[in-house]
C-alpha positions as CSV (number, residue, x, y, z in Angstrom):
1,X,55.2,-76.3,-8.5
2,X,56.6,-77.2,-5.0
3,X,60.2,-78.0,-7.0
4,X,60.2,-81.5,-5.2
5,X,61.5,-84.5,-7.1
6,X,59.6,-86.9,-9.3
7,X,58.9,-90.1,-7.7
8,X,60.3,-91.7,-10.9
9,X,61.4,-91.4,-14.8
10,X,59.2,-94.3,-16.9
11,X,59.8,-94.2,-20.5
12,X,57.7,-96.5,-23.5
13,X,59.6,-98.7,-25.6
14,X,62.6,-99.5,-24.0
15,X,63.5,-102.6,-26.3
16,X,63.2,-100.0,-29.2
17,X,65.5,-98.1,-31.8
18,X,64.5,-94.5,-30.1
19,X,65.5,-95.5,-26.4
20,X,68.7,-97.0,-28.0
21,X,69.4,-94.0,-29.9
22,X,68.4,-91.2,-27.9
23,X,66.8,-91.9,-24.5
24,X,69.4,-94.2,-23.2
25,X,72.5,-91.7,-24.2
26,X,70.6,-88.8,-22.7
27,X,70.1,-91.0,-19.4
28,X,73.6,-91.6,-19.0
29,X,74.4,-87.8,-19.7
30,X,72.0,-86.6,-17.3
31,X,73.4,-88.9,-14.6
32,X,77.2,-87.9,-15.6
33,X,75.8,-84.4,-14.9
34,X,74.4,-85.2,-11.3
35,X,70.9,-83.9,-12.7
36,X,68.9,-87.5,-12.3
37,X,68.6,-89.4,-9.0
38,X,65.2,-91.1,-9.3
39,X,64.3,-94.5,-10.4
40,X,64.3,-94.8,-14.1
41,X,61.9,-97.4,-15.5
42,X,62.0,-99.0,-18.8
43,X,58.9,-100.8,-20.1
44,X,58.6,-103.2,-23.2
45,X,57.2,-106.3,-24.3
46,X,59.9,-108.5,-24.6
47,X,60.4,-110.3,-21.6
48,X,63.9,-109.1,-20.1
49,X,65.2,-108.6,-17.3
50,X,66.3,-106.2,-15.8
51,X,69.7,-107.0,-16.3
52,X,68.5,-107.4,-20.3
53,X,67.9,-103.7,-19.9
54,X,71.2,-103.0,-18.3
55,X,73.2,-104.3,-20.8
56,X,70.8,-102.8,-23.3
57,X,71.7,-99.2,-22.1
58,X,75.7,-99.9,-21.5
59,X,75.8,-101.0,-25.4
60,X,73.8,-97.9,-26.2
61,X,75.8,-95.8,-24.4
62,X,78.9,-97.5,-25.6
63,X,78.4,-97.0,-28.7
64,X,77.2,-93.7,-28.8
65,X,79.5,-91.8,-26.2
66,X,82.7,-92.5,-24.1
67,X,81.6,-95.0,-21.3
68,X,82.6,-94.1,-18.0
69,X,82.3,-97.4,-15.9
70,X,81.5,-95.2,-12.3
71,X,79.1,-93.1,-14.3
72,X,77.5,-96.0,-15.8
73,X,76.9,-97.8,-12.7
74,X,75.0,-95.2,-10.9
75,X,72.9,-94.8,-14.0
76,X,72.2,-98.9,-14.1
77,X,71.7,-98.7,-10.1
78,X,68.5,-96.5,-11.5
79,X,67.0,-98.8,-14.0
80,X,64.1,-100.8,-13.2
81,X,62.2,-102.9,-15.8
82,X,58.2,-103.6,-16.5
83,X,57.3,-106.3,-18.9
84,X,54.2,-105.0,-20.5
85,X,52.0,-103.4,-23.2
86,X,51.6,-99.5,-22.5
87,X,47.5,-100.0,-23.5
């Protein structure tokens, strides 16, 4: 491996109980530590936006750690959202 950055972070199932839970909180923690700078896209089937995702993740991370609004931002600046089935 050439140890050069991934062109981007897609995960499944953004509308979904496990990104809420998990992925979302662990995105947020990996941007408070400096350790994710690529585009971070969310797919699902449920017709948001991308500002639907947004507030999606800041309720997520709300409620499952402290919210830091500067940290938060960079990680929103990240997420990009793709209406669609993963099939």
């Amino acid at each position: 491996m050439s140890g050069e950055p991934s062109g981007a972070l897609v995960f499944l199932g953004a509308s979904g109980d496990l990104a809420f839970k998990q992925i979302l909180p662990a995105l947020y923690a990996l941007v408070r530590r400096r350790r994710l700078e690529v585009p971070v896209v969310g797919v699902a089937k449920v017709g948001w936006s991308v500002e639907q995702l947004r507030q999606r993740a800041r309720d997520s991370v709300a409620e499952h750690t402290a919210l830091d609004d500067r940290v938060f931002g960079r990680l929103a600046s990240l997420l990009h959202y793709v209406d669609g089935d993963h099939r």
